[in-house]
KOLPA-130226 format. One record per residue: residue number from 1; x, y, z negated of N, C-alpha, C, O in turn; residue in three letters. Coordinates in pm, whole numbers, plus 50000, padded with zeros to 5 digits. Layout:
N
<NUM <X Y Z> <X Y Z> <X Y Z> <X Y Z> ALA>
...
This chain:
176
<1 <84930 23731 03109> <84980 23789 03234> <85031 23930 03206> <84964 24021 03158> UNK>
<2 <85170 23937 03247> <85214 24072 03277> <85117 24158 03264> <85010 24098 03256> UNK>
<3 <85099 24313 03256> <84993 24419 03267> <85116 24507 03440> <85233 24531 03471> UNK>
<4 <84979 24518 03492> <85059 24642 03615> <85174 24704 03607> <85251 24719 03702> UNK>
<5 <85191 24742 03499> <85366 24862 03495> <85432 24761 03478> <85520 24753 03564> UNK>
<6 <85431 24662 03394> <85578 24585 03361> <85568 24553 03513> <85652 24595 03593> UNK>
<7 <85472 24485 03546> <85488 24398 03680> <85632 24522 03736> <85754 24530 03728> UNK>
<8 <85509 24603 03793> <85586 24748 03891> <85751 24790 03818> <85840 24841 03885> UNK>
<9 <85763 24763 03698> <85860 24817 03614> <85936 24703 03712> <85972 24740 03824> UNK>
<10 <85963 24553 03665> <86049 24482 03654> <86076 24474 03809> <86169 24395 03826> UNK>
<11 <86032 24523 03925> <86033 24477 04065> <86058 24617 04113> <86076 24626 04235> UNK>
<12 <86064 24733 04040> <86033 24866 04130> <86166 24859 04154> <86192 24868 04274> UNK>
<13 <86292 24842 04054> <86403 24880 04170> <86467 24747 04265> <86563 24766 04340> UNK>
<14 <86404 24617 04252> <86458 24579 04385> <86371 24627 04523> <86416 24614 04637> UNK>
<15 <86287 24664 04504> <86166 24732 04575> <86247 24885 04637> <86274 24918 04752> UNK>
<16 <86269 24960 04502> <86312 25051 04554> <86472 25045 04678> <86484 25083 04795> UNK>
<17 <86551 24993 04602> <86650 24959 04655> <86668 24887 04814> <86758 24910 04894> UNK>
<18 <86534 24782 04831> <86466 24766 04979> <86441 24860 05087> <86449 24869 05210> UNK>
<19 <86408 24921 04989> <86293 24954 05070> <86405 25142 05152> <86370 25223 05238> UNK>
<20 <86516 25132 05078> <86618 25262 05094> <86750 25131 05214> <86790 25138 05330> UNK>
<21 <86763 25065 05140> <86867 24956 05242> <86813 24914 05343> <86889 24952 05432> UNK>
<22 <86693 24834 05411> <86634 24824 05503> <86643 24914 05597> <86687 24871 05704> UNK>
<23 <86604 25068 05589> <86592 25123 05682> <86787 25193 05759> <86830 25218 05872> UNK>
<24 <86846 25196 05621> <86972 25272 05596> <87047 25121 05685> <87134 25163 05762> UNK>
<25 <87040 25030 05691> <87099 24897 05753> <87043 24906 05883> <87136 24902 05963> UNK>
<26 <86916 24918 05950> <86919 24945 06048> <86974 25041 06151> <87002 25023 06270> UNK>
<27 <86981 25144 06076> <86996 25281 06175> <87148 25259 06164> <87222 25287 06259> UNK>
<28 <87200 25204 06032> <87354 25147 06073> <87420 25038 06170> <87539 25035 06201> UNK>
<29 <87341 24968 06201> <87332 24852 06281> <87311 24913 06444> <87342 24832 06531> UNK>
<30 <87262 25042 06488> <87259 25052 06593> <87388 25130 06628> <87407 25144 06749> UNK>
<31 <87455 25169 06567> <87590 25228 06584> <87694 25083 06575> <87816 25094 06581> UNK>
<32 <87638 24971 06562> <87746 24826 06580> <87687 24756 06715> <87573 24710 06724> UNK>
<33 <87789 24756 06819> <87769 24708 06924> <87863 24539 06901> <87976 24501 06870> UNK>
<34 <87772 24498 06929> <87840 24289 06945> <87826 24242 07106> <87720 24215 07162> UNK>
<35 <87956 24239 07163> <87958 24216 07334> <87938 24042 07346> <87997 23960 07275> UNK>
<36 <87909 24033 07377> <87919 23866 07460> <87812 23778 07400> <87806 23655 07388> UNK>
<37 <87741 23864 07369> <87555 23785 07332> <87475 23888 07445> <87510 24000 07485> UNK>
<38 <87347 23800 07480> <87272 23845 07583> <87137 23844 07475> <87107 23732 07434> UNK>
<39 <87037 23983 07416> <86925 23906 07369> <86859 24045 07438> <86820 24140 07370> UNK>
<40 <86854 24041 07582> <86766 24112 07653> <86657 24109 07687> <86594 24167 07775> UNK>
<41 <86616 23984 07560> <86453 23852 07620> <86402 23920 07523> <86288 23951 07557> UNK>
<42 <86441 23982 07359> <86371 23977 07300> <86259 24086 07247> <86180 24078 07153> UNK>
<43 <86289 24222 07374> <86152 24311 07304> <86024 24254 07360> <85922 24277 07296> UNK>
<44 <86014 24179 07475> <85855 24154 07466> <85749 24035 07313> <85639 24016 07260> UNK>
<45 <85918 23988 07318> <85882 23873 07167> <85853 23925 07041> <85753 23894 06977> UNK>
<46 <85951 24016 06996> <85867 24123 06930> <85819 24227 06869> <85821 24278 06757> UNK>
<47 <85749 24254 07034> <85659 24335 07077> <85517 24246 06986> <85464 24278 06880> UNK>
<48 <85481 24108 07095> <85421 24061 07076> <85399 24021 06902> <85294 23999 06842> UNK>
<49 <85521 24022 06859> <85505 23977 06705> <85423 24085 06633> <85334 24073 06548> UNK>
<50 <85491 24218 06702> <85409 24331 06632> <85220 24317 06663> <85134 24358 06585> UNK>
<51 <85202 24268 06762> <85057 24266 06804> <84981 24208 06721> <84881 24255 06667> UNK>
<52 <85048 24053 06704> <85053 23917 06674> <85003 23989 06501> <84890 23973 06456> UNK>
<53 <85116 24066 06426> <85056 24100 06288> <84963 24205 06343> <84927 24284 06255> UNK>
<54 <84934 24220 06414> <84786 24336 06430> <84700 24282 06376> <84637 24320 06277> UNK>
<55 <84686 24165 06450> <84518 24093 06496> <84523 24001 06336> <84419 23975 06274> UNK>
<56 <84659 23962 06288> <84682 23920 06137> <84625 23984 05999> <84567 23935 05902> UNK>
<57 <84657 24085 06024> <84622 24207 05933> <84456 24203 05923> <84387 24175 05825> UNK>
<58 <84412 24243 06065> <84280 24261 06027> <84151 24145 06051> <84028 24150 06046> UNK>
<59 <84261 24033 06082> <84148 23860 06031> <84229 23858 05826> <84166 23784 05750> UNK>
<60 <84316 23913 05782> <84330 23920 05631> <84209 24010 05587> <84116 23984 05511> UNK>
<61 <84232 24096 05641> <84117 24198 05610> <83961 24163 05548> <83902 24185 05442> UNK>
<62 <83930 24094 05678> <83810 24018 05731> <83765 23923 05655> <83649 23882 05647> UNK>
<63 <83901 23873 05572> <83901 23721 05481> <83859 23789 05367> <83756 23756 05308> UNK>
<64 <83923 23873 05335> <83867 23942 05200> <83745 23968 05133> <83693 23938 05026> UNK>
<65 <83715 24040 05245> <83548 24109 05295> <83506 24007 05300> <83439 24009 05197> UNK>
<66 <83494 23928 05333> <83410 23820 05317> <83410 23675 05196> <83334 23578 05196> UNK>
<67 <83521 23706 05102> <83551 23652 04995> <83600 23554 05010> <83554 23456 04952> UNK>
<68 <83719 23540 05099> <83818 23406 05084> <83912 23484 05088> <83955 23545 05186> UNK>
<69 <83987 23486 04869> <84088 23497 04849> <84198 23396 04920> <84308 23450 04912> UNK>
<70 <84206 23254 04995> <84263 23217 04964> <84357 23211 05102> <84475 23178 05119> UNK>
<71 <84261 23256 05184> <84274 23228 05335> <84366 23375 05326> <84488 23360 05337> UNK>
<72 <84320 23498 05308> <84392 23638 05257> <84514 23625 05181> <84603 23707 05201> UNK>
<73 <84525 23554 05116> <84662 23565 05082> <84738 23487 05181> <84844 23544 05205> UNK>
<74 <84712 23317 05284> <84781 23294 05364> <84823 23395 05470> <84942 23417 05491> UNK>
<75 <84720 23462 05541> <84753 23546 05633> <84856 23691 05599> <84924 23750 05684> UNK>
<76 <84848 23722 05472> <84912 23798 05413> <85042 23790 05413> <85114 23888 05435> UNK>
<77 <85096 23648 05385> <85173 23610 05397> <85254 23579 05463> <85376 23564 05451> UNK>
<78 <85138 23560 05591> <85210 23481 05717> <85237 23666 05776> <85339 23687 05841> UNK>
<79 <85139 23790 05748> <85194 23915 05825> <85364 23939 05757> <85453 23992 05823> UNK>
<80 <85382 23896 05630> <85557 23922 05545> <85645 23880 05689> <85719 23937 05770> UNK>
<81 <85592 23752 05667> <85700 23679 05787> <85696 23677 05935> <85742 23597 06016> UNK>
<82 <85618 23800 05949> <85608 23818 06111> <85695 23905 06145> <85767 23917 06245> UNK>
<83 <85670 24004 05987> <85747 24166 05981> <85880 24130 05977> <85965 24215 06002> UNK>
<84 <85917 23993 05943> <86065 23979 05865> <86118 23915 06008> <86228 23951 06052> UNK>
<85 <86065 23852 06056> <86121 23799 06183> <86104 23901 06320> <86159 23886 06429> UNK>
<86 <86022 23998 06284> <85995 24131 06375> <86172 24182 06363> <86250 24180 06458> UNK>
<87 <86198 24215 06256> <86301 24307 06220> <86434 24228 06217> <86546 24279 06217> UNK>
<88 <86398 24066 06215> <86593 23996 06247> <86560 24049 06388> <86633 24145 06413> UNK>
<89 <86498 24028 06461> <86518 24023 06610> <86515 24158 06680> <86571 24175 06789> UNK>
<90 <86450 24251 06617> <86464 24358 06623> <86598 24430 06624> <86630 24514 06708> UNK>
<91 <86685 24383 06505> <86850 24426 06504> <86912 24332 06596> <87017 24357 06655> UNK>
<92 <86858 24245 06605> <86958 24144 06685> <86961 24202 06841> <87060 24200 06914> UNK>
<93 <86826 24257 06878> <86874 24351 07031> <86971 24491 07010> <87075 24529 07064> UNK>
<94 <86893 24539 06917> <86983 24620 06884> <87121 24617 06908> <87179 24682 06996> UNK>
<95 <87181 24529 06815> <87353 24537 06799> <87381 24496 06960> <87469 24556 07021> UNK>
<96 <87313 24407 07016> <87403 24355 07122> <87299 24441 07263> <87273 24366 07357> UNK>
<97 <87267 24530 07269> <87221 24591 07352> <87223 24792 07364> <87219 24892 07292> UNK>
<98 <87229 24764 07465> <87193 24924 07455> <87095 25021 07485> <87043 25059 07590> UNK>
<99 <87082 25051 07371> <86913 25108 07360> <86851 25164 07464> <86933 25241 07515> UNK>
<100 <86720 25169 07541> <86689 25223 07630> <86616 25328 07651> <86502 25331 07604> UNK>
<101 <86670 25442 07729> <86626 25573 07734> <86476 25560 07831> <86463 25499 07937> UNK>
<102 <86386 25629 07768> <86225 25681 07779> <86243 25745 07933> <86311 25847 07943> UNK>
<103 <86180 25685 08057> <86232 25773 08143> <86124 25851 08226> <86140 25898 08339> UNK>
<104 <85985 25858 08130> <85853 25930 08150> <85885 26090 08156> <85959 26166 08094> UNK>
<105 <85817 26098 08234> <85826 26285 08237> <85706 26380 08214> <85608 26312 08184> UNK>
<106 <85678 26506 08217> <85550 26567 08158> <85485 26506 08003> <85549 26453 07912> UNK>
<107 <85343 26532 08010> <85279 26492 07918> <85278 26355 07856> <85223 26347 07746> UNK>
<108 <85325 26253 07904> <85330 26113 07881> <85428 26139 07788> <85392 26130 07670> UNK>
<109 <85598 26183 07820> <85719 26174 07769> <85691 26214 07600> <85752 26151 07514> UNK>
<110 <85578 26343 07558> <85573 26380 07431> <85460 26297 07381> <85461 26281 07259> UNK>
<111 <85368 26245 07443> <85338 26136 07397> <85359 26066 07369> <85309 26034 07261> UNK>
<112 <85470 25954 07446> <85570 25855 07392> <85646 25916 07277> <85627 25839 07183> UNK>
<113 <85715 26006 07242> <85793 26051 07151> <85683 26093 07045> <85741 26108 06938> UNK>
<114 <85567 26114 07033> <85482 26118 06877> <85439 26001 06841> <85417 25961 06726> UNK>
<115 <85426 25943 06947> <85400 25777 06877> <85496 25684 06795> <85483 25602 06704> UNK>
<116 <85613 25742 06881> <85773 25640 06851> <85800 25713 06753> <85849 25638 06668> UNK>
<117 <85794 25858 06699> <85825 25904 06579> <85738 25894 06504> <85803 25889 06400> UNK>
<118 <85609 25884 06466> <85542 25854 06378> <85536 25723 06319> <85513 25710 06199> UNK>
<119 <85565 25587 06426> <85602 25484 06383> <85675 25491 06340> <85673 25443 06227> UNK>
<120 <85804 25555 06386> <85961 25503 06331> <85935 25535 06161> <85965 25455 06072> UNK>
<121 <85870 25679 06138> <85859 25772 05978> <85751 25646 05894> <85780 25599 05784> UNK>
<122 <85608 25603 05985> <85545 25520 05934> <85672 25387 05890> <85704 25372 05772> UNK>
<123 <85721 25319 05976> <85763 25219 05909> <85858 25193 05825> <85883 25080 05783> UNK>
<124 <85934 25325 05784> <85972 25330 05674> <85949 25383 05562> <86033 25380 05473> UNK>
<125 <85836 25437 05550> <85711 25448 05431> <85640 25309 05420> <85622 25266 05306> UNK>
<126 <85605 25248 05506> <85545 25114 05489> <85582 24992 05363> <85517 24944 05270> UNK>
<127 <85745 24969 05426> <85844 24903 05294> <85742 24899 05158> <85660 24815 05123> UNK>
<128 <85786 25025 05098> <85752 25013 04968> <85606 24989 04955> <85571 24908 04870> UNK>
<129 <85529 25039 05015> <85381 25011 04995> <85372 24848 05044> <85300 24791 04962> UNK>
<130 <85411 24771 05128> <85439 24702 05143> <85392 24575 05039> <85305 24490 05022> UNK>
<131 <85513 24626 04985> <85582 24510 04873> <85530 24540 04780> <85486 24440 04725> UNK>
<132 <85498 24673 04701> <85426 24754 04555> <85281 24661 04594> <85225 24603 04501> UNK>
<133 <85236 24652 04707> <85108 24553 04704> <85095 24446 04690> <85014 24384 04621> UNK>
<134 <85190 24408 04769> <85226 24247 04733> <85245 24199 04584> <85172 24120 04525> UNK>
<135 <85363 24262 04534> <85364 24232 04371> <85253 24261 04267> <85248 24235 04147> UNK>
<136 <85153 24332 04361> <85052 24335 04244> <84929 24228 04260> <84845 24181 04183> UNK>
<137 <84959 24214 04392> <84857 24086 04415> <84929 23950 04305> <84874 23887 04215> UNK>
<138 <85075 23943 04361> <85125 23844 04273> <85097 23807 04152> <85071 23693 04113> UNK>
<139 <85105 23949 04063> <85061 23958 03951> <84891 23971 03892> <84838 24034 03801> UNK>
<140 <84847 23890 03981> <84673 23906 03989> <84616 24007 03938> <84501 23990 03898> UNK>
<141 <84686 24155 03921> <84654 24282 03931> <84551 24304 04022> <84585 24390 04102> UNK>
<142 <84439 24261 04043> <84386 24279 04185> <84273 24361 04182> <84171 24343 04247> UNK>
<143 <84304 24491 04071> <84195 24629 04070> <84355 24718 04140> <84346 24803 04228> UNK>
<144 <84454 24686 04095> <84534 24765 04193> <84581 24759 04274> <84634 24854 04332> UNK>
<145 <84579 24614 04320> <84607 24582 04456> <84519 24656 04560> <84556 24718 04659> UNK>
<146 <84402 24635 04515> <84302 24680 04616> <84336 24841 04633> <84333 24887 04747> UNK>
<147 <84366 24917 04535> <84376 25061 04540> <84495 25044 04607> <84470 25041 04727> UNK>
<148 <84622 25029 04584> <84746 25036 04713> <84655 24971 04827> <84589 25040 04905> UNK>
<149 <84657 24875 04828> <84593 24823 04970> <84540 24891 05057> <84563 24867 05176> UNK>
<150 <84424 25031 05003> <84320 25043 05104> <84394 25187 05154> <84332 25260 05230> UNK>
<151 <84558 25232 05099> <84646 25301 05172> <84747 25247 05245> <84770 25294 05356> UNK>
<152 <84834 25123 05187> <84899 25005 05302> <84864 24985 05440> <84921 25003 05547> UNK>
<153 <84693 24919 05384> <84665 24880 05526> <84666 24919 05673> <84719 24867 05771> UNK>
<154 <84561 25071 05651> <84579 25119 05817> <84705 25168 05828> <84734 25176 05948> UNK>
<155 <84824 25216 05731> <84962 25218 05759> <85035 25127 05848> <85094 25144 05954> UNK>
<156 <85014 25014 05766> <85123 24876 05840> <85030 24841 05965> <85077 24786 06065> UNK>
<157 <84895 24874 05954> <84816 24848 06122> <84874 24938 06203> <84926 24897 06307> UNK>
<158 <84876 25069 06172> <84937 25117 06269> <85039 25141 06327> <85064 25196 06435> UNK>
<159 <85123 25080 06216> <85266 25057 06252> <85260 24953 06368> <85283 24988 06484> UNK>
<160 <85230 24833 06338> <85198 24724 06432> <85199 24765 06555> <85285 24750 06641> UNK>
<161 <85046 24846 06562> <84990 24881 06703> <85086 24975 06747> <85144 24924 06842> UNK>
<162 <85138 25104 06719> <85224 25183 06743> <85323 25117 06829> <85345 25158 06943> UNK>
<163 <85412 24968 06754> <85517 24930 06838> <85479 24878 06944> <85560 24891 07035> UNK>
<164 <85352 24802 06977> <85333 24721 07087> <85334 24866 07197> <85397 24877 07302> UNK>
<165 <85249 24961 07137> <85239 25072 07283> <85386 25157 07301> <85427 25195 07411> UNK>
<166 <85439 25173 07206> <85581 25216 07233> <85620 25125 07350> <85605 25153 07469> UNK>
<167 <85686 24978 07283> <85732 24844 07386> <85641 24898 07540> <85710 24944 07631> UNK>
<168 <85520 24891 07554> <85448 24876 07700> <85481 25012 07778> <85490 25003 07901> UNK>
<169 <85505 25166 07707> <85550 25276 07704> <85700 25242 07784> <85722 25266 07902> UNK>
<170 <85779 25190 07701> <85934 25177 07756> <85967 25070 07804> <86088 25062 07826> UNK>
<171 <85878 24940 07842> <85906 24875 07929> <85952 24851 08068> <86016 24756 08113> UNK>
<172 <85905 24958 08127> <85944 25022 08290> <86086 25042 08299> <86141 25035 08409> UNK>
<173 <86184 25079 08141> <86295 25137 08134> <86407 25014 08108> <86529 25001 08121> UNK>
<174 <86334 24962 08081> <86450 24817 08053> <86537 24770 08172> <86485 24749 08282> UNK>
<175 <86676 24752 08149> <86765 24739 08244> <86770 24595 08284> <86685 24570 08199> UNK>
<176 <86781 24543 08308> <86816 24326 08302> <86941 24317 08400> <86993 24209 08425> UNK>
């Protein structure tokens, strides 16, 4: 088996390269407006997806701690593809919608805005830790998995949780 660096060597720049395009594709994607699609259904979906990998994350967690590698890597897996289907649908309101302005006032309004900016900064630090964990699990590296991991985790949790209270935050603001 590979040793840790090659692993990290041979994956760091599609990793890196992700993990810089991901975020650089989104924030480009909200400057592309697409008229004659309606996907005004989809922040409570996911919203919920973000929740959905909450409660994912920490039954993986749970699996660990309690020594079922095997169940931990499904759920692990299944949080990749929550995040990945979080983020098609995520751009997909995006392009064909127009973003909705926060319309809280006083103390709430800078509340909403440290949450939504700390997520937004969290989830694009997340990426790479992300995936640098994943490939080391892959690579049954799993003295360094655990060391990325036990900084990943409450990251991408709180990324999670962050979006659902953002979504419930700016829900009042949604136009239909």
């Amino acid at each position: 088996m590979e040793n840790t660096q090659s692993v990290d060597r041979k994956y760091r720049k599609l990793i890196i390269v992700l993990s810089i395009a991901i975020p650089v594709a989104v924030a480009a994607l909200f400057g592309i407006k697409i008229e004659g699609y309606d996907f005004t259904f989809l922040p409570p979906i996911y919203a919920s997806i973000n929740g959905l990998t909450a409660l994912v994350l920490i039954a993986a967690l749970i699996a660990i701690k309690n020594g079922n590698k095997s169940l931990h890597e499904k759920l692990m897996k299944l949080c990749l593809a929550l995040s990945a289907s979080f983020l098609i649908m995520y751009i997909l309101y995006h392009m064909t919608s127009e973003s909705t302005k926060f319309g809280g006032e006083g103390a709430v309004r800078y509340v909403y805005f440290f949450i939504l900016i700390s997520h937004i900064l969290l989830s694009i630090l997340v990426i790479p830790l992300v995936l640098f964990t994943f490939v080391r699990a892959l690579a049954e590296r799993f003295d360094k998995h655990k060391q990325l991991a036990r900084i990943t985790f409450p990251i991408w949790l709180y990324v999670a949780i962050s979006g659902v209270i953002v979504y419930l935050m700016i829900s009042p603001y949604y136009s239909h």
